[in-house]
KOLDO-88981 format. One line per 5 residues: number of its first residue (from 1); their letters; for each residue x negated, y negated, z of C-alpha. Coordinates in nm, 2 decimals, decimal comma, m for minus. Each point is the difference from the previous one (the first is absolute). Layout:
REM residues N
NUM> A> X Y Z ~ ... $
REM end
This chain:
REM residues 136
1> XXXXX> 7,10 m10,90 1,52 ~ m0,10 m0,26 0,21 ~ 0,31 0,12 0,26 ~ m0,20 0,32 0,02 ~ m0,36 m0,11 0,04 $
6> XXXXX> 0,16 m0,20 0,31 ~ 0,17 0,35 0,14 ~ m0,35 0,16 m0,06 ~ m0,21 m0,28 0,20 ~ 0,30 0,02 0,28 $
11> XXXXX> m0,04 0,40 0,01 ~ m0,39 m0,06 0,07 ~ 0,03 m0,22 0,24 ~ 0,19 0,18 0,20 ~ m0,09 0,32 0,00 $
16> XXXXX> m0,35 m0,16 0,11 ~ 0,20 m0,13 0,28 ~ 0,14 0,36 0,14 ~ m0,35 0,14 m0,04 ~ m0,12 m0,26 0,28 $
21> XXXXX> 0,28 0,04 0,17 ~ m0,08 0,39 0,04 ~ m0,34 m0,05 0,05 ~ 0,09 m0,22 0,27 ~ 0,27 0,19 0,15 $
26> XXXXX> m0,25 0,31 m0,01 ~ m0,31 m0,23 0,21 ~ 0,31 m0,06 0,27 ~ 0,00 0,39 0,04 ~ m0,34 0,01 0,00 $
31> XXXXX> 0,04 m0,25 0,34 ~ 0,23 0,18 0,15 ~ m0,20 0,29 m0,03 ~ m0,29 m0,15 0,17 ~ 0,20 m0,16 0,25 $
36> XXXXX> 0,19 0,40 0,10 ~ m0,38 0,11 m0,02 ~ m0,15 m0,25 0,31 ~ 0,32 m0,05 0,15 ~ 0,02 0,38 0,06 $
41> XXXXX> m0,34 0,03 0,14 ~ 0,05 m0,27 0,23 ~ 0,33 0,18 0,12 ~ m0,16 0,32 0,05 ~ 0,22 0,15 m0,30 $
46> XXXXX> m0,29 0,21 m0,12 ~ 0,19 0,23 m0,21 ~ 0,15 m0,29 m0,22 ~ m0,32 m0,17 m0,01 ~ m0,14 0,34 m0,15 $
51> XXXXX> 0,32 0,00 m0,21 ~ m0,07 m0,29 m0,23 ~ m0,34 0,22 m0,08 ~ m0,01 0,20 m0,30 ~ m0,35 0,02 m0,15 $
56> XXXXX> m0,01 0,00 m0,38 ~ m0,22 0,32 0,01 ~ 0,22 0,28 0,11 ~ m0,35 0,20 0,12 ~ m0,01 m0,29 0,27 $
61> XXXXX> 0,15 0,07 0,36 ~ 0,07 m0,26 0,27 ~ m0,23 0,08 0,29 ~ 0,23 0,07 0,34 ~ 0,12 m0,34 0,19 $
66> XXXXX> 0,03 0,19 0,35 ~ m0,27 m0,22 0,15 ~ 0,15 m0,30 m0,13 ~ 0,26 m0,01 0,32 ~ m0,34 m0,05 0,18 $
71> XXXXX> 0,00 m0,43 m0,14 ~ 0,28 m0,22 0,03 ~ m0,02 m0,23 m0,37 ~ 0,06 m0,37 0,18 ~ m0,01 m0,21 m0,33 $
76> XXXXX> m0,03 0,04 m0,42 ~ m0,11 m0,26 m0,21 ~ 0,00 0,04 m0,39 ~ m0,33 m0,18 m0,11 ~ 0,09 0,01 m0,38 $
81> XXXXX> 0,04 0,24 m0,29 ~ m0,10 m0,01 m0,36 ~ 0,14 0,18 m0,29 ~ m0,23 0,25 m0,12 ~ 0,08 0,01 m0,40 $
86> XXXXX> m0,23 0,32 m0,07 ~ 0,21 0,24 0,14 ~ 0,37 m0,20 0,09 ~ m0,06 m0,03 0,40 ~ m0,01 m0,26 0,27 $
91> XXXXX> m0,33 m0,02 0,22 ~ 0,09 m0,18 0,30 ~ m0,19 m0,04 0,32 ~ 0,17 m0,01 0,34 ~ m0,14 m0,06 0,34 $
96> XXXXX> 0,12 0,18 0,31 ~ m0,05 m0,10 0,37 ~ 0,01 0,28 0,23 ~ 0,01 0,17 0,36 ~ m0,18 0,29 0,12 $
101> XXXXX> 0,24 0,15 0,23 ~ m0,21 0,17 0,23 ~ m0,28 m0,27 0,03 ~ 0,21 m0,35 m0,09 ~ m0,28 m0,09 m0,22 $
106> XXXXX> 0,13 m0,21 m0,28 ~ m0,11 0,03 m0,37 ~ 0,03 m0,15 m0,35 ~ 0,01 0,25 m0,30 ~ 0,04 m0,16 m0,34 $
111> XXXXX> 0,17 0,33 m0,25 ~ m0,03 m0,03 m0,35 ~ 0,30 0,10 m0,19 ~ 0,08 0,14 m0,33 ~ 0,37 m0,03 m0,13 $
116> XXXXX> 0,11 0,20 m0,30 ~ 0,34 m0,05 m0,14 ~ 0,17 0,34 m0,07 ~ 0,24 m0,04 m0,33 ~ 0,20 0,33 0,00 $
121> XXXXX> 0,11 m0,11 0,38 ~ m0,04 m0,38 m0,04 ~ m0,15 m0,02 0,34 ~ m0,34 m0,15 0,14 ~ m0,25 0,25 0,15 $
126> XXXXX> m0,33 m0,05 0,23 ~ m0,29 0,21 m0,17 ~ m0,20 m0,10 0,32 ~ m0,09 0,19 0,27 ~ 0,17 m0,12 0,37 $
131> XXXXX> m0,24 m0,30 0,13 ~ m0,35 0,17 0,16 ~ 0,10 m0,12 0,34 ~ m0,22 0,12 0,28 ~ 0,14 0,26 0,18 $
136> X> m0,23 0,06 0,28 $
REM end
């Protein structure tokens, strides 16, 4: 008996351990998620940047990222994120510097992003508009 109460608490213990160890293997996703998101921008790879969007409301359309060739992205910084445990997402906030082509005026945009983990596809998804960068 006491043979089986040991196999019980050793069972526990590590099936606790695989559930961090998914939890954690599903945050590094997350990051290099993020990371394909801004590094994509920066290279001008506008069509995989809009890739890694897929809003959760299926009403909701990406608005057109023609202009978008008009900046050049010169640096990303990821301020922080924060689990959201209402509703299973990420809320992180990132802060983009920028170039106005045309003009060579430089800017600062900070984007707020929402991350929503799909399971059927076991992927990360931005539910987040591109960043509001200022076109003219």
């Amino acid at each position: 008996m006491k043979n089986i109460k040991w196999v019980c608490v050793g069972l526990i213990l590590m099936l606790s351990a695989c559930a961090h160890i998914t939890e954690q293997k599903k945050l590094e996703h997350l990051d290099a998620k993020q990371k394909l998101f801004m590094k994509a921008l920066r290279w001008k790879s506008y069509e995989t940047a809009a890739s890694v969007i897929r809003y959760r409301n299926p009403a909701r359309k990406l608005a057109p990222i023609d202009g978008l060739n008009k900046i050049t992205v010169t640096s990303y910084d990821l301020i922080g994120s924060v689990p959201n445990e209402e509703d299973d997402t990420i809320i992180a906030q990132a802060l983009f510097g920028y170039i106005q082509n045309e003009t060579g005026r430089v800017y600062q945009v900070k984007h707020t992003q929402v991350w929503w983990f799909d399971e059927e596809s076991k992927q990360w998804f931005l539910d987040s508009d591109m960043p509001d960068f200022r076109i003219d």
